[in-house]
N, C-alpha and C positions, 0 to 999 in steps of 0.2 A: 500432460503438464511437465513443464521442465524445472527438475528438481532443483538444478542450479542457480537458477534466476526465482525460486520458490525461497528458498534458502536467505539471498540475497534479499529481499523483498521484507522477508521477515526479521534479519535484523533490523534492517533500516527502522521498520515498526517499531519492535522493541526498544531502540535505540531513541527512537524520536519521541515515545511515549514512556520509557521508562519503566517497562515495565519488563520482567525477564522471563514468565514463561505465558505466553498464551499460543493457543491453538489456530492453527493456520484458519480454521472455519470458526473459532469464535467474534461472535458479532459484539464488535470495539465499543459500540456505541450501550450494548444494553450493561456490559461489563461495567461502564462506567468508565472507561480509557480515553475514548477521544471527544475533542469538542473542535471546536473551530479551531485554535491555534493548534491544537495536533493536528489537524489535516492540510494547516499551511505551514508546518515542520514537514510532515511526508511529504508533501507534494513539493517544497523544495529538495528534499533530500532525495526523494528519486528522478527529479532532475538531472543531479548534482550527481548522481552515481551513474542512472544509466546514459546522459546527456537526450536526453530525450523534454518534448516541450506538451505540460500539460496546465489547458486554459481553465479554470476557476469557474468561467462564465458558461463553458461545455458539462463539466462533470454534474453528476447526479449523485447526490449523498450515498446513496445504497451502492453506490461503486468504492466505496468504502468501508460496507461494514462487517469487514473480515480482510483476512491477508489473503486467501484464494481469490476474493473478487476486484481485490487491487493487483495482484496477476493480471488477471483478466484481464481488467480496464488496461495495465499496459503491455501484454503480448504483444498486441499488431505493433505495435513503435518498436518491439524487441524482433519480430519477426519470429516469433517461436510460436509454438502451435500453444492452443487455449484446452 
């Protein structure tokens, strides 16, 4: 995992949900953090940072429910290894 774009990724989170410390593997959804408009704040915000394009219509909730698995979901656009 690339710590830099991990980094990156998670403030975005933070930023987009307001909230200041969660755990890269905690799950947003059971925390009580994200619902629909937070996941259409992240998904414009990592747009918006790393210019990369993610469809609404493609993603799968659970590609969501942690900072490591929205890594994931976007390594291959980042070209960095998962």
């Amino acid at each position: 995992m690339n710590e830099h774009y991990l980094a990156r990724i998670h403030h975005i989170v933070s930023s987009a949900l307001l909230v200041g410390d969660i755990s890269v593997k905690e799950d947003l959804f059971e925390a009580g953090y994200l619902d629909s408009i937070g996941i259409v704040n992240i998904l414009l915000a990592l747009e918006e940072e790393f210019q990369i394009t993610l469809s609404m219509e493609e993603l799968d909730l659970e590609e969501f429910r942690s900072i490591e698995q929205i890594y994931h979901l976007i390594a291959p656009q980042l070209n960095v290894s998962v």
